[in-house]
N, C-alpha and C positions, 0 to 999 in steps of 0.2 A: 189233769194229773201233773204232779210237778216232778222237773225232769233234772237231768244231773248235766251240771256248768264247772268248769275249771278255764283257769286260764293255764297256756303250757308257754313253758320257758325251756327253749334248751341252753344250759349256758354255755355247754362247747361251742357253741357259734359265736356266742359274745366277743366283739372285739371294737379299741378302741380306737377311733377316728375322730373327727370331729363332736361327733356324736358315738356314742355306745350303740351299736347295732346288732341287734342278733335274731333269731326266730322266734315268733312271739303268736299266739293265735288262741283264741275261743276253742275249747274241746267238749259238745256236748252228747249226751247219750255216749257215754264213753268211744263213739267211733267216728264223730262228726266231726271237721274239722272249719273251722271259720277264722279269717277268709279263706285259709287254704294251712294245710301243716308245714310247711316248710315258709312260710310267709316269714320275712326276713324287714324289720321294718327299726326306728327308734325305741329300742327295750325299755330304757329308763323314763324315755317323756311319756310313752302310752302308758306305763302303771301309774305314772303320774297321773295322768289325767282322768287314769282307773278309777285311781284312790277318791280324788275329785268328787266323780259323777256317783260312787258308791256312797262316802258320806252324805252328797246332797240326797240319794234315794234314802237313806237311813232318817233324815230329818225330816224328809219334806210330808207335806200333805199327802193323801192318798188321790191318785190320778196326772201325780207329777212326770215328769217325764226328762229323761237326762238321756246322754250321747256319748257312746263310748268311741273315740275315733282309731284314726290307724293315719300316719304321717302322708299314705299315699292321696287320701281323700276319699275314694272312691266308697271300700268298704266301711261300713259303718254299723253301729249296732244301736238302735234305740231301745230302752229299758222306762219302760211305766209302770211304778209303783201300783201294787192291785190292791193291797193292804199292808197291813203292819211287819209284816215278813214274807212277801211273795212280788215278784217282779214278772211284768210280763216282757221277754225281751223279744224284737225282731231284730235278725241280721237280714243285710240289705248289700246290695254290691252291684258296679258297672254301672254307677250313678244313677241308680234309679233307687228310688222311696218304695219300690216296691218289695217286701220281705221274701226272700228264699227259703227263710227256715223262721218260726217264730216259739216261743213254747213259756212255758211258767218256768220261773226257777225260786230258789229260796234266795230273800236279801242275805241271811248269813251263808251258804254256803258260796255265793258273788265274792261274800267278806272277805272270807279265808281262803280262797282262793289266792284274793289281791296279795293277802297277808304274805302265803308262801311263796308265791312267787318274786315278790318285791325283797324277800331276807333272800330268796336264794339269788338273785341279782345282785346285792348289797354285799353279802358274803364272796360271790366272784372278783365284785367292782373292789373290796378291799385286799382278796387274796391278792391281786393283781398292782393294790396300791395306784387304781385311777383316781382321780381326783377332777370335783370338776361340780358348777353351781346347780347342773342338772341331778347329781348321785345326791348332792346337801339336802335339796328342797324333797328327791325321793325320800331319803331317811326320817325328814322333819315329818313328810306326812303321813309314812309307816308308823311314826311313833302317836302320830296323833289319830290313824286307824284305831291301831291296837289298846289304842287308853278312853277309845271314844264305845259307852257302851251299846251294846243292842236292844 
């Protein structure tokens, strides 16, 4: 049964340091949180790397398999392509390969997911006027998301 995936962004938390940091997490079956709801981690490189492993799922063969990470290392989420719009993903944490929660999802709602929460970062990151080569290469590959079809 295929089940319901967002990514959550708060962007009150966003703030800039070296990096753009703020709370960032997997929300599934609208009450699950992954790795945790207040997980505080690099906003702008994990949708980066979002965007990343969601295009390769969109391309790739069926039984592919891509790695959604989180800067701590620990948690991690694997996503295997099952067909043409369904991913199987396991989240995993406390460095073990072993899943805590695993479930089907849709590649497009993964999609759009990335989508809104990357313009509502990008939207903060400009309200704010930060600037910086990690927000550029976000925007390049929101633009190159949203122009890439399904």
């Amino acid at each position: 049964m295929v089940q319901d995936v967002r990514i959550e962004i708060d962007v009150n938390t966003l703030e800039r340091r070296k990096n753009i940091t703020g709370t960032i997490c997997f929300m599934f079956n609208y009450h699950h949180y992954f790795p945790d709801q207040d997980w505080s981690d690099f906003v702008v490189r994990i949708l980066s790397w979002g965007i990343k492993s969601c295009k390769g799922l969109m391309v790739s063969e069926v039984g592919r398999s891509y790695e959604f990470d989180f800067m701590d290392g620990t948690p991690i989420v694997f996503a295997k392509k099952i067909d043409d719009k369904h991913v199987e993903m396991s989240f995993c944490e406390g460095g073990s390969l072993k899943a805590e929660f695993s479930g089907l999802f849709t590649i497009q709602q993964l999609r759009e997911s990335l989508l809104s929460a990357s313009k509502k970062v990008i939207r903060t990151t400009d309200r704010n006027k930060w600037v910086s080569r990690d927000i550029d290469d976000l925007k390049d590959l929101l633009l190159s998301l949203e122009k890439y079809p399904l």
